[in-house]
C-alpha positions, -999 to +999 in steps of 0.1 A: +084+211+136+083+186+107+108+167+130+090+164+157+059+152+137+082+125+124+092+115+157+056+115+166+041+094+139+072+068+138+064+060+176+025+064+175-003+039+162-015+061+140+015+060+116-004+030+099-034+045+094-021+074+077+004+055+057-030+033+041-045+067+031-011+080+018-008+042-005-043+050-014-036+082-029-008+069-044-023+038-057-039+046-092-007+061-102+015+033-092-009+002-107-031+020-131-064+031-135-075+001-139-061-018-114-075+005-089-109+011-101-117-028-094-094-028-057-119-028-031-096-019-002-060-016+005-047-018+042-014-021+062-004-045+089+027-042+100+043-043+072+023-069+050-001-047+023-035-064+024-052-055-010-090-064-010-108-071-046-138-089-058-126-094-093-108-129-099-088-122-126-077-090-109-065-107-082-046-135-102-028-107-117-020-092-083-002-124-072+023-123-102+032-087-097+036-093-060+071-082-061+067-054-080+038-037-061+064-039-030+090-020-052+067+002-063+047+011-032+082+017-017+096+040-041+063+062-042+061+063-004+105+073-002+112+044+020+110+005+024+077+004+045+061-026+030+077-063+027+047-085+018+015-082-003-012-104+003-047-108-018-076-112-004 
């Protein structure tokens, strides 16, 4: 059964949706409290991560860890899902 869920959500639209909720989830404990107490919204797109914040300085710290956010996501989610980060 698990299989055929997998199957289902690799081939289905909704595999994005539920992989935003699942970084979500995952987010405070990969960046920080911090860090996600002052991210608006995060979002996938294929696989570019669109993280959403108000804050400046947050986001200027965002664009150095770029790399490391991908890594990160990545491990927490058990596979490669996400190549790019982009602030907004």
């Amino acid at each position: 059964m698990q299989d055929a869920m997998k199957q289902f959500l690799k081939h289905s639209r909704l595999k994005q949706g539920i992989q935003s909720v699942q970084i979500e989830e995952v987010w405070e404990e990969v960046m920080g409290k911090t860090i996600a107490q002052y991210t608006d919204k995060l979002e996938i797109k294929g696989h570019t991560l669109f993280i959403t914040s108000k804050v400046a300085s947050l986001k200027n710290e965002l664009l150095y860890q770029k790399e490391k956010i991908i890594e990160r996501i990545n491990e927490a989610m058990g596979e490669k899902i996400i190549y790019e980060v982009k602030i907004i």
